[in-house]
One Martini backbone bead per residue (centre of mass of N, CA, C, O) as a GRO file, in nm:
protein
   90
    1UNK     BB    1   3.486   9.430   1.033
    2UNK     BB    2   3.697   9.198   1.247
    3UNK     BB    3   3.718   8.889   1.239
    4UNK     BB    4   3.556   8.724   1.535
    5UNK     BB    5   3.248   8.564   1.608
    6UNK     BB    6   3.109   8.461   1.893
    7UNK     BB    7   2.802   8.261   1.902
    8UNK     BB    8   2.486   8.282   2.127
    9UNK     BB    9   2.296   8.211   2.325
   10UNK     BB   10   2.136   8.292   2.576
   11UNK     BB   11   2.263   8.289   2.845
   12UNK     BB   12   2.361   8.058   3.092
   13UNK     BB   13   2.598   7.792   3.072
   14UNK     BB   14   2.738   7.466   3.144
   15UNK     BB   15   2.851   7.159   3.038
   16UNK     BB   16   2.656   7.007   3.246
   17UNK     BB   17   2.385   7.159   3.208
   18UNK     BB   18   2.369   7.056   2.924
   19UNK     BB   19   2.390   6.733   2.980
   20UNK     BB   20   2.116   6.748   3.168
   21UNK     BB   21   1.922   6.815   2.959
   22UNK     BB   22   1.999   6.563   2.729
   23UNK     BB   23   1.939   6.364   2.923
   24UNK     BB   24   1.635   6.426   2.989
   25UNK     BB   25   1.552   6.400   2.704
   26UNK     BB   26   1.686   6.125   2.667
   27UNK     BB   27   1.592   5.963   2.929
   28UNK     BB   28   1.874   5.886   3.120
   29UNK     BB   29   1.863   6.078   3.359
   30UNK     BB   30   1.998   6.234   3.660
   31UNK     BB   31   2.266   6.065   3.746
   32UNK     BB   32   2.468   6.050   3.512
   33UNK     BB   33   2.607   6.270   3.624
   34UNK     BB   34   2.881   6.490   3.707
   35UNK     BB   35   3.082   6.693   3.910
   36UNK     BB   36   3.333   6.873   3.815
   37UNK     BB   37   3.659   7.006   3.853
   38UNK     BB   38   3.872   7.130   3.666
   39UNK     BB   39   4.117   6.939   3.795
   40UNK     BB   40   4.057   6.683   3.682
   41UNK     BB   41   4.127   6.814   3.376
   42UNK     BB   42   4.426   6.865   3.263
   43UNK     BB   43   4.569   7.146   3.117
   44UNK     BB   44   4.786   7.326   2.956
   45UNK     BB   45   4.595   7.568   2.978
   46UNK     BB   46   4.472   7.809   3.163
   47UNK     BB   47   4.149   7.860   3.314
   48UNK     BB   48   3.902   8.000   3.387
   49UNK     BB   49   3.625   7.982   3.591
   50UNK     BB   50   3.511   8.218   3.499
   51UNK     BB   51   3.311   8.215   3.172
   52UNK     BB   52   3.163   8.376   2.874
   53UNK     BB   53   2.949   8.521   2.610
   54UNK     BB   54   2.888   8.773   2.445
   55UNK     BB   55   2.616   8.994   2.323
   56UNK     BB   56   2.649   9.309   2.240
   57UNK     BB   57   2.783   9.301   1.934
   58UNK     BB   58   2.525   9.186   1.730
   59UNK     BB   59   2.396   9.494   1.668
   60UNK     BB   60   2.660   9.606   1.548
   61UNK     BB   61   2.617   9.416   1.250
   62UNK     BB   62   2.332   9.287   1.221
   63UNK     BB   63   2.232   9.121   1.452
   64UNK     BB   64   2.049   8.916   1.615
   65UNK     BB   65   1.870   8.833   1.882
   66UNK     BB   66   1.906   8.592   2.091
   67UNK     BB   67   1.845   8.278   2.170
   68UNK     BB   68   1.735   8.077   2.420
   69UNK     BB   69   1.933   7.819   2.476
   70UNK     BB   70   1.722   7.606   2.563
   71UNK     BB   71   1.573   7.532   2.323
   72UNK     BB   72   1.796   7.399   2.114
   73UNK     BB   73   1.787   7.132   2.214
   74UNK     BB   74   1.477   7.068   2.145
   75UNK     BB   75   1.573   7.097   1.827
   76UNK     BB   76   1.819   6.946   1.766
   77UNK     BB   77   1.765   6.612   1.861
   78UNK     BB   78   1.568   6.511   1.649
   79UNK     BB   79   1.762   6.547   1.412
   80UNK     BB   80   2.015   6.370   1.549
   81UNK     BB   81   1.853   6.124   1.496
   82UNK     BB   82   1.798   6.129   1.193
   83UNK     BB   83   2.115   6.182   1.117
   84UNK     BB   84   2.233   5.953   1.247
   85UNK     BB   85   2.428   5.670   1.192
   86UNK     BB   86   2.365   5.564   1.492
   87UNK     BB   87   2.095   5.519   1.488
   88UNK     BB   88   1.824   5.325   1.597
   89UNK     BB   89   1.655   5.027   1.519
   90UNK     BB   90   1.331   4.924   1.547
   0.00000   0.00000   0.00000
């Protein structure tokens, strides 16, 4: 096999869905976000409205099947805290 394999965790997630968990996570706040249509942002090239990756691929490689994304979140944010150069201190 050859080429590029983007690889993510199962289940489908919005850039929105996910900065809510991440507020809801670091107590942000409910309201932090905004739902914006991509109008809003507009790109030099054209992008689909819905687009997904899929996940079929990887046993054809022998990768194990894909972690629940929702999980991620909870287990990146404190080592992000722990490494960011920027965390807060006591």
């Amino acid at each position: 096999m050859h080429g590029v394999l983007y690889a993510t965790g199962s289940g489908e997630a919005t850039w929105y869905d996910l900065a809510r968990e991440v507020s809801r996570l670091t107590g942000a706040g409910p309201d932090r976000e905004r739902l914006l249509s991509g109008a809003a942002f507009p790109r030099p090239a054209p992008r689909p409205a819905y687009s997904v990756l899929a996940h079929d691929r990887r046993p054809d490689i022998g990768l194990p099947a894909p972690r629940d994304r929702r999980v991620t979140p909870h287990e990146a944010l404190p080592r992000i805290r722990k490494e960011s150069p920027l965390r807060e201190t006591p």
